[in-house]
C-alpha positions, 0 to 999 in steps of 0.5 A: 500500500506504500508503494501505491501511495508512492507512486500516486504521490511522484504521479502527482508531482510529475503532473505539476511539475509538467504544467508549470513547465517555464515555457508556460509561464505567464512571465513569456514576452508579450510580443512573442510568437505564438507557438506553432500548431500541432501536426494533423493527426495521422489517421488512425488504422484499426489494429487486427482483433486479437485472437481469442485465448486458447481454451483450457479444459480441464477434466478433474473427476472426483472419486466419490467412493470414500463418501458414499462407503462412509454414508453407507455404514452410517445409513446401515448403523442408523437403520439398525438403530430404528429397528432395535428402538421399535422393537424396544420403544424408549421410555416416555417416548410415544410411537409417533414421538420416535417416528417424527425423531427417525425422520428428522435423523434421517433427514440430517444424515441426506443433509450430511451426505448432500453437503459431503457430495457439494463439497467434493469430501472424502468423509461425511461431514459432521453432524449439526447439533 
């Protein structure tokens, strides 16, 4: 950022520098000449269109077996859960208490496995609590 500000500064000062040149001055003869007219501008010939950069195509392709092996174990441990906790209700919990928890778990693991898939992971991301 100093160097930015530097070459601002030495930008600004060349500028002033160059418009109070002592030609310009208002210290100059009266009776002098007035300076010649500038040249006729040569015409001005469009330059070829550039060529367009060459394109690169790229074919990464990402290995989603790592992924999808660990949403498996996770989605079988997760199932065998459900079974044993039907077949044995927790206490306190109705029917339709551990139905509406199964669904919202399974749910989360999808979530999980979505955002493991978008971000390219090689493992499950972690749960959300």
């Amino acid at each position: 950022m100093r160097v930015d500000r530097s070459v601002q500064f030495l930008t600004i000062l060349a500028t002033l520098a160059a418009c109070s040149s002592p030609g310009a001055s208002s210290n100059a003869q009266p009776d002098a000449a007035p300076p010649a007219a500038p040249p006729a501008a040569a015409p001005v010939v469009a330059a070829p269109a550039p060529e367009p950069a060459p394109a690169v195509d790229i074919n990464l392709r990402w290995d989603s077996g790592p992924l999808d092996l660990a949403y498996q174990r996770e989605r079988k441990d997760m199932d065998a859960r459900h079974s044993r906790e039907v077949a044995s209700p927790r206490s306190g919990e109705s029917s339709n208490q551990r139905d509406q928890r199964h669904q919202t778990e399974s749910k989360g693991l999808e979530l999980r496995y979505t955002r493991g898939k978008t971000a390219h992971s090689r493992t499950m991301p972690p749960a959300e609590r």
